[in-house]
C-alpha positions in Angstrom: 207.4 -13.3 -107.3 210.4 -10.8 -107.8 209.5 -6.9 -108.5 211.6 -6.0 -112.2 210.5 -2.4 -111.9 209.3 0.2 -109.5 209.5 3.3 -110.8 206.0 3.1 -113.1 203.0 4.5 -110.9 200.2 2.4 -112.5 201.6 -0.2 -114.3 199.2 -2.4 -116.4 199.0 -4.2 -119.7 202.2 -6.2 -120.8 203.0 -7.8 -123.3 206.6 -9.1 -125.4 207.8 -8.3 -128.6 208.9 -11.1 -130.7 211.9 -12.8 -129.8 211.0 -11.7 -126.0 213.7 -9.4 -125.7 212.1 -6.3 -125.0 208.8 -6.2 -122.6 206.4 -3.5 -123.3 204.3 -2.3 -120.3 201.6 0.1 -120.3 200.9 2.9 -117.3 197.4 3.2 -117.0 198.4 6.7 -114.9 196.7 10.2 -116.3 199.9 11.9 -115.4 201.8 9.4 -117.2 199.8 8.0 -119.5 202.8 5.8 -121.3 203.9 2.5 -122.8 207.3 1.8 -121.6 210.4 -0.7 -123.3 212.2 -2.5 -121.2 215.1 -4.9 -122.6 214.8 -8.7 -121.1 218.4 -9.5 -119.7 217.3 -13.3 -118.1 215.3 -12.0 -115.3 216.0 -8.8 -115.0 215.0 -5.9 -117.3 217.2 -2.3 -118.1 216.9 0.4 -120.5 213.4 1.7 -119.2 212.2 4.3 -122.1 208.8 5.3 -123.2 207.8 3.4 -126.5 204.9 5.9 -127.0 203.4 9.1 -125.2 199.6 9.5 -125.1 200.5 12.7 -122.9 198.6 15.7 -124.1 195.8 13.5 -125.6 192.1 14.8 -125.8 191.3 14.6 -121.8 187.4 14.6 -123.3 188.2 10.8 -124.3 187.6 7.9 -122.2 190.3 5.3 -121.3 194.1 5.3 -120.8 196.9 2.9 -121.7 195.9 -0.4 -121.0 195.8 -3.7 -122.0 197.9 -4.9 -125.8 198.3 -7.0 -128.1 201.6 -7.5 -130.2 201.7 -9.7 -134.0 204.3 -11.5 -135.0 205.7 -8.3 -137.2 205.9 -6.5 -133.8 202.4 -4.4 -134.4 201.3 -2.9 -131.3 197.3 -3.1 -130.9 196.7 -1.7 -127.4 193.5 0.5 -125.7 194.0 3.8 -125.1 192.5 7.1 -124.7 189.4 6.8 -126.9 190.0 3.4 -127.8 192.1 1.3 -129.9 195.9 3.1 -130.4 197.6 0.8 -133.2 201.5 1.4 -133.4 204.4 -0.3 -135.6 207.4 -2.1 -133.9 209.6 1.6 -133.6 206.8 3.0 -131.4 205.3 5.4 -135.1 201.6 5.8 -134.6 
């Protein structure tokens, strides 16, 4: 096993877009409650970026980024805070 990444504090769903060139990886952290992009180079990954913020989100609702799901148009069906957080391939809500 190699480590790709170490800067995300509770890293947990992944999954690929299509084409497996960019890796999307969710933080399951309530200070940084993100999905990150990487870009796939072989086997290492660069260009770290958040792909959505659920910062600020009702704190009332249960959950935080978590496991996904991505079609083959590069829709994003992942849980979140409150539930299901559906988002299209450019990170838009």
């Amino acid at each position: 096993m190699i480590l790709l990444v170490d800067s995300l504090t509770r890293p947990n769903g992944i999954a690929f877009m299509p084409g497996e060139k960019t890796l999307l990886v969710a933080n399951s952290d309530p200070a940084k409650p993100n999905w990150y992009a990487f870009d796939v180079n072989g086997d290492s990954l660069s260009n770290g970026r958040i792909f959505y913020s659920a910062a600020g989100y009702d704190s009332t609702l249960k959950g935080l980024p978590d496991g996904m799901k991505i079609d083959r148009n590069g829709n994003v069906f992942a849980t979140g805070p409150g539930g299901l957080w559906i988002f299209n391939k450019e990170g838009k809500r």
